[in-house]
N, C-alpha and C positions, 0 to 999 in steps of 0.2 A: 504494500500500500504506500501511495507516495505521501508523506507530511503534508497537511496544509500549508499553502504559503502565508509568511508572514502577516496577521493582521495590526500588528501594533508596532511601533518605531520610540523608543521608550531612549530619549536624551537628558542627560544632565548627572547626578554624581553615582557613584559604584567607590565606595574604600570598606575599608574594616572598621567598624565599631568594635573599642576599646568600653568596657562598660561597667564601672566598679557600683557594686549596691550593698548596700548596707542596711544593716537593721536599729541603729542605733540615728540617734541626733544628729545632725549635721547645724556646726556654728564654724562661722566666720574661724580659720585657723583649727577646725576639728582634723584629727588624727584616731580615726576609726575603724576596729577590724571589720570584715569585708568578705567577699567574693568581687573578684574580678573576670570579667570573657572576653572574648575575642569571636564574634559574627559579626559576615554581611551585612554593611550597610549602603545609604543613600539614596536619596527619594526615589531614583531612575531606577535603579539596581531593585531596591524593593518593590516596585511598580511592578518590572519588568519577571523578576521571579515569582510575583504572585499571581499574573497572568499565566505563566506558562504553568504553576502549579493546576489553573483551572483549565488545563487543556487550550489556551490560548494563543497562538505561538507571536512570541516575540521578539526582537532583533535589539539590543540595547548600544546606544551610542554615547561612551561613557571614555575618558580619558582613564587608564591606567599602566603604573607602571612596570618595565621591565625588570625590576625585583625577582627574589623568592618571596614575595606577600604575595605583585602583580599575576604573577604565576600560578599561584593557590586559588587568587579569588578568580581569574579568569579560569579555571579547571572546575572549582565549585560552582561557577554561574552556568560553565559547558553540561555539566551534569546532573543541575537544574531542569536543565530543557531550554535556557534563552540562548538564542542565536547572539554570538560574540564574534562574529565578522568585522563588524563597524569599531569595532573597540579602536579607540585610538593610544596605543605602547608609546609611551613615552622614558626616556633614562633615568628622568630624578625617578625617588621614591614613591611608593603607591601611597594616596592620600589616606588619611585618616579621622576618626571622628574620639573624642574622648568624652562620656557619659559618666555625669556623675547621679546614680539614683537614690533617695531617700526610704525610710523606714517604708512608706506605704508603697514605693516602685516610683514614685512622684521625681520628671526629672529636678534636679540640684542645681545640678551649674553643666554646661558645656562647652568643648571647641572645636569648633571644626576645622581642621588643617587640608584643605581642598585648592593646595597652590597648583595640580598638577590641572587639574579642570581650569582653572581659571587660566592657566600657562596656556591650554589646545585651544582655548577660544573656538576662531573659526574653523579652526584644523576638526575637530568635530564633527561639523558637517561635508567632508570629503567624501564618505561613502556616497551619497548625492550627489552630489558635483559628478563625482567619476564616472559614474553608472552601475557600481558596486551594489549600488540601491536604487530601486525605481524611483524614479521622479517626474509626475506629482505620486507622493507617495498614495497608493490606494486603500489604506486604512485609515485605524487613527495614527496621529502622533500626539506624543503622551512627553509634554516639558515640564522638567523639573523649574520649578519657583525659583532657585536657589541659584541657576545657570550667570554668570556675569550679564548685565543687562544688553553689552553687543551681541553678545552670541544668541540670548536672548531672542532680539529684535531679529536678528539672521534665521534663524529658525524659524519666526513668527510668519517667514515670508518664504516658506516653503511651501506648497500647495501641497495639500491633505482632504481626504473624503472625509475625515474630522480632525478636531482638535480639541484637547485636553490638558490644564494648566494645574499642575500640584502643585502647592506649598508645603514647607515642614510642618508650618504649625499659622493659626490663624492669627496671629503677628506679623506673619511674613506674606499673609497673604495680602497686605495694605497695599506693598509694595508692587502689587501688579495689576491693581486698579486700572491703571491709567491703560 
């Protein structure tokens, strides 16, 4: 049987969530024991694997790097089920997210070190450009909120049978108002 073709184009972050939680207090300067992990993160990446977990197939265009992290998570997205063609390998390091969760799972504080996404900009959208990927793509495409605002707007101007804009969180979705 051959695979459906791709219906979703899923752009913007793929790194590893670092995610320490704890069961005690968190104050200003707390030093508390813990559990820490290490999963799959970024809006795109998590889009993108929970479509194909519903049998939906998707192609994710995500900047990561050529690492032993970049190596893992693109072998665990393969294994997924999301199509990682578009990936765009980059030298520095695969990006990362640092989670810090409180007594109830409630996040605490975080960062996200996402220089390697914001470094591929427009380099992102090459599988398009090239012919690697259809264009006008004939599904959705599925953007990460969090994308730098050029790449963003570059994206924005891709022809799509639809479009779908995520945010992290509804803070962040202010910023895409406009």
């Amino acid at each position: 049987m051959t695979p459906a073709p791709p219906s979703f184009l899923c752009a913007g972050a793929a790194h590893w969530d670092i995610i320490g939680q704890t069961s005690h207090a968190l104050l200003p300067g707390a030093d508390v024991p813990g559990r820490v992990s290490r999963r799959p993160g970024g809006v795109a990446q998590n889009v993108a694997r929970a479509l194909a977990a519903l049998g939906h197939p998707a192609v994710l265009l995500a900047a990561i790097g050529r690492d032993p992290e970049g190596a893992a998570l693109a072998a665990d997205l393969s294994a997924a089920g999301v199509d990682c063609a578009g990936l765009h390998r980059h030298d520095g390091p695969t990006d990362r997210y640092l989670g810090i969760e409180g007594p109830t799972g409630a996040l605490h504080a975080a960062v996200a070190d996402c220089a390697g996404l914001e470094r591929a900009g427009l380099a992102l959208l090459a599988p398009l450009r090239d012919g690697r990927l259809p264009s006008p793509w004939p599904g959705t495409l599925v953007l990460d909120g969090n994308l730098p605002p050029a790449t963003l707007g570059a994206f924005l101007e891709v022809p799509a049978a639809a479009l779908a804009l995520v945010p992290a969180s509804p803070a962040k979705a202010a910023r895409l108002a406009p």
